[in-house]
C-alpha positions as YAML, in Angstrom:
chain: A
units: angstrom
residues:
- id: 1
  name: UNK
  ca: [0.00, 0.00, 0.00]
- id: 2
  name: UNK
  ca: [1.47, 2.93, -0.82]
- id: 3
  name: UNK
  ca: [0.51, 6.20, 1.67]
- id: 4
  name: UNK
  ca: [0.10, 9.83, 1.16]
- id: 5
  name: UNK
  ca: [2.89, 10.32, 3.92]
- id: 6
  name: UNK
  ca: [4.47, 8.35, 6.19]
- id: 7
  name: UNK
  ca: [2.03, 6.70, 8.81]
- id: 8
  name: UNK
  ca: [2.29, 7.96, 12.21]
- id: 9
  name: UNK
  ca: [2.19, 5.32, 15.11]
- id: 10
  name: UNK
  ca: [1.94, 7.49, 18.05]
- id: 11
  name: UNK
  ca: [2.68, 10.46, 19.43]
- id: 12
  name: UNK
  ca: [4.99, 12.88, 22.14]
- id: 13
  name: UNK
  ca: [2.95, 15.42, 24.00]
- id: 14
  name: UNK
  ca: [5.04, 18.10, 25.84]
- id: 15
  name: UNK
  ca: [3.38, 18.52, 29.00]
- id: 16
  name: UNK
  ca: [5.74, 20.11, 31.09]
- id: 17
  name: UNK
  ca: [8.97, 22.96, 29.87]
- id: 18
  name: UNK
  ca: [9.30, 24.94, 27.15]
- id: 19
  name: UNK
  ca: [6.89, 24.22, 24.31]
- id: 20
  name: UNK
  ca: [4.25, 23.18, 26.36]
- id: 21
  name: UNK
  ca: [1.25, 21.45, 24.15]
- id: 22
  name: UNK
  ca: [3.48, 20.90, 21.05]
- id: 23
  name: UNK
  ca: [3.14, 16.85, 20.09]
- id: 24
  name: UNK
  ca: [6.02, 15.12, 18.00]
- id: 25
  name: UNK
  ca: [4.97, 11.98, 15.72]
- id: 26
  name: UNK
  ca: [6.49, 8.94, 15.98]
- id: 27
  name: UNK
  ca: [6.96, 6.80, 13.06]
- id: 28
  name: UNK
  ca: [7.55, 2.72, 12.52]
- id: 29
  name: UNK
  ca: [11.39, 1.83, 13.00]
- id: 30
  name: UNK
  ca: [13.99, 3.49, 14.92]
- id: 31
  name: UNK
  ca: [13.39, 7.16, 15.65]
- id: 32
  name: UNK
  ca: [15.82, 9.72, 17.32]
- id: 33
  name: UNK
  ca: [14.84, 12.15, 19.06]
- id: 34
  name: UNK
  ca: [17.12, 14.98, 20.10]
- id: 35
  name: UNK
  ca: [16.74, 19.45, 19.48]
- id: 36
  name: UNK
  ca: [17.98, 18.90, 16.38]
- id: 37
  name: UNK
  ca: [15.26, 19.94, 13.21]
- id: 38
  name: UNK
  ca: [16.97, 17.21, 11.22]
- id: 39
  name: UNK
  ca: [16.12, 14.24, 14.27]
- id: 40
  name: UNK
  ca: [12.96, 11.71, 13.29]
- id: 41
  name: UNK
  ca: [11.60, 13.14, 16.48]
- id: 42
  name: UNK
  ca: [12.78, 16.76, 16.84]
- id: 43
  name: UNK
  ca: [11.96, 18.20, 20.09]
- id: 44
  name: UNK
  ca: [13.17, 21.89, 19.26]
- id: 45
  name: UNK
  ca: [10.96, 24.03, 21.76]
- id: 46
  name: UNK
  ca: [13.98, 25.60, 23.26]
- id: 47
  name: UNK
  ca: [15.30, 23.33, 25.93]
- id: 48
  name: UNK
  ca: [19.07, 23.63, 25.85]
- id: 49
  name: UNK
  ca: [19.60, 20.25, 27.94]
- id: 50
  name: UNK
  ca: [18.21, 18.25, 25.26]
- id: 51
  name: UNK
  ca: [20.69, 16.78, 23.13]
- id: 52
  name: UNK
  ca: [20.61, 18.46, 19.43]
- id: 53
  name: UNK
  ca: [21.40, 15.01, 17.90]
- id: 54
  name: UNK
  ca: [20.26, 11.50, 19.33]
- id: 55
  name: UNK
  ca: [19.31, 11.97, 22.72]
- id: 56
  name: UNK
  ca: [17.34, 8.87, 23.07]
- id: 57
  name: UNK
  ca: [15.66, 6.47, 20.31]
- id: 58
  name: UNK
  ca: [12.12, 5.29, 20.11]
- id: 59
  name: UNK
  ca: [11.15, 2.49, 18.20]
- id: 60
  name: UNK
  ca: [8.36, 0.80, 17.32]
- id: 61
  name: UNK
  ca: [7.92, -2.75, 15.98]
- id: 62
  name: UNK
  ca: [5.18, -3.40, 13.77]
- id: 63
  name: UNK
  ca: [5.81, -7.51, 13.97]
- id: 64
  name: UNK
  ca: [5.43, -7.19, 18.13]
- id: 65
  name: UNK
  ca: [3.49, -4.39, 17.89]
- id: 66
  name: UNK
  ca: [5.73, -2.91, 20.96]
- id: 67
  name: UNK
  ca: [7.13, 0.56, 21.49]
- id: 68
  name: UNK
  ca: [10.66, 0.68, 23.23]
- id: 69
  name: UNK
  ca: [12.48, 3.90, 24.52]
- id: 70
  name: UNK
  ca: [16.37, 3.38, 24.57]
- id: 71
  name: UNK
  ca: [18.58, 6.36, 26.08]
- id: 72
  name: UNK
  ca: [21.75, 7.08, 24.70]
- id: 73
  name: UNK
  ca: [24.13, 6.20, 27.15]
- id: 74
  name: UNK
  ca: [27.15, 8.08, 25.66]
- id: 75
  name: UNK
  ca: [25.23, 11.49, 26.27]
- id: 76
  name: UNK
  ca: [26.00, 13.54, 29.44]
- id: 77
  name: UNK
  ca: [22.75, 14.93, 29.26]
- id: 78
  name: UNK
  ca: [20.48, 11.74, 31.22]
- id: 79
  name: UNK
  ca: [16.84, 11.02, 30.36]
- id: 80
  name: UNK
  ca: [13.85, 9.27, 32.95]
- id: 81
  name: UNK
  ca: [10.33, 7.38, 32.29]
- id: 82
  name: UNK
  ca: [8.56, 8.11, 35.22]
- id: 83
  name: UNK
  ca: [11.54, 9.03, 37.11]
- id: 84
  name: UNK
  ca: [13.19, 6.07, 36.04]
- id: 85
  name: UNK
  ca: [16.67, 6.64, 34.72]
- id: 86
  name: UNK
  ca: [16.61, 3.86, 31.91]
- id: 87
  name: UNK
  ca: [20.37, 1.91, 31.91]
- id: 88
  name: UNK
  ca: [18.88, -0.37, 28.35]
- id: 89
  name: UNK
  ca: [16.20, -0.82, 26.63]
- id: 90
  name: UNK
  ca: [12.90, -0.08, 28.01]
- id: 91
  name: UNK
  ca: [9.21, -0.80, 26.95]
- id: 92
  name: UNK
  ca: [6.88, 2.00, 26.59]
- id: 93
  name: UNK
  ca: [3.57, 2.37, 28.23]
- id: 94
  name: UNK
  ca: [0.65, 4.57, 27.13]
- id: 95
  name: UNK
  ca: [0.88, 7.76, 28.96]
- id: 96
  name: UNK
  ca: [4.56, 7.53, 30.22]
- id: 97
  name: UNK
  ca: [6.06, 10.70, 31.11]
- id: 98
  name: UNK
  ca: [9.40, 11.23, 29.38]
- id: 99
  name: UNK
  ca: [11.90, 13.78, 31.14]
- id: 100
  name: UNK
  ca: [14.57, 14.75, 28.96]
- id: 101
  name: UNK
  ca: [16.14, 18.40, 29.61]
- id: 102
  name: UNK
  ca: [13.72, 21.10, 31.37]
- id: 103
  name: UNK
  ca: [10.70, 19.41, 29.01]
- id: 104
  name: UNK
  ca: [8.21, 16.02, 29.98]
- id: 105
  name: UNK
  ca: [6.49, 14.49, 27.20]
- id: 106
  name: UNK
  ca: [3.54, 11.72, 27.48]
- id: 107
  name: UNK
  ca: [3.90, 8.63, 25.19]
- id: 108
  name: UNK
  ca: [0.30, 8.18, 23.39]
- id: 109
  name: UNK
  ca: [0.44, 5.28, 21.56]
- id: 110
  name: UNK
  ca: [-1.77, 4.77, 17.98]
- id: 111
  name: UNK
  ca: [-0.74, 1.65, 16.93]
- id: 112
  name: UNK
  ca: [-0.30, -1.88, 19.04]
- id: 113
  name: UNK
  ca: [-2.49, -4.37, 20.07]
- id: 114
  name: UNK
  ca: [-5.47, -3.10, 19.07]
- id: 115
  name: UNK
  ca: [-4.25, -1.58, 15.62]
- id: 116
  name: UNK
  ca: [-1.36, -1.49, 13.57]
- id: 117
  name: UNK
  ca: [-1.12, 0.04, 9.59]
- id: 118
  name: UNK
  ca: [-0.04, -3.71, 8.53]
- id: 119
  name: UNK
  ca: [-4.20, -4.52, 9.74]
- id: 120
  name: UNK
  ca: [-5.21, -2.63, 6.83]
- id: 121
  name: UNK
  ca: [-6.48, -4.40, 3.53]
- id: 122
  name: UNK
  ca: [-3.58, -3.68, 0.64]
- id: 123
  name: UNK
  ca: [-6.30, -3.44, -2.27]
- id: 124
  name: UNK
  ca: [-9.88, -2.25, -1.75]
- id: 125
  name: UNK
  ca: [-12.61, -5.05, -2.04]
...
C-alpha cells in the first residue's frame, strides 16, 4: 500500500517545559529524538539540555506491535520514564512521562495491540 505520507504510530505530547502542548509523531522503525530539526523526532521548543542530535531512540515494531524507549548512554545529558533513569532498553507504556532536559512528554500510543497500519487491507474489495 502505498501512503500519502508516512504513517504515524503514536505520538509525544510536551506537558511540562518549554513548548508546552506541542506533540512530536512517531513513526515505525527506529526514531531519534534529540533538538535537532533534522532528528525523526525533533523536540526543538527551546530546551538547551536536550541533546541536538540522538538523545534517546524510540522504536516501534510493527511484527510485536511494541514501542521501546532506549537512552543514549554516551550522552552527558540523562533522560527518565517516570523518574526512572533507563540503563537499556525499556518498553513503553501509554501515557509515560518522558523527562529529557527542562521538558516532559507523554507517550500516546496509535498503533499496538489493538491496531497497527499492517491490519489494513492492501487493495480495496
Amino acid at each position: 500500500m502505498k501512503y500519502y505520507q508516512e504513517p504515524v504510530v503514536g505520538w509525544l505530547v510536551v506537558v511540562g517545559g518549554p513548548g508546552i502542548g506541542a506533540h512530536r509523531p512517531i513513526f515505525t522503525g527506529s526514531n531519534t529524538v534529540g533538538s535537532a530539526s533534522d532528528q525523526r523526532i525533533p523536540i526543538d521548543c527551546g530546551d538547551e539540555y536536550i541533546s541536538k542530535q540522538e538523545q534517546a531512540y524510540i522504536r516501534y515494531d510493527a511484527d510485536d506491535r511494541q514501542f521501546l524507549f532506549i537512552p543514549n548512554l554516551a550522552k552527558t545529558n540523562v533522560v527518565s520514564i517516570d523518574n526512572v533513569k533507563p540503563t537499556s532498553a525499556v518498553r513503553l507504556m501509554p501515557y509515560d512521562i518522558i523527562s529529557m532536559g527542562n521538558t516532559q512528554l507523554v507517550f500516546i500510543p496509535f498503533c499496538g495491540d489493538e491496531f497497527d497500519w499492517s491490519d489494513l487491507p492492501t487493495h480495496p474489495k
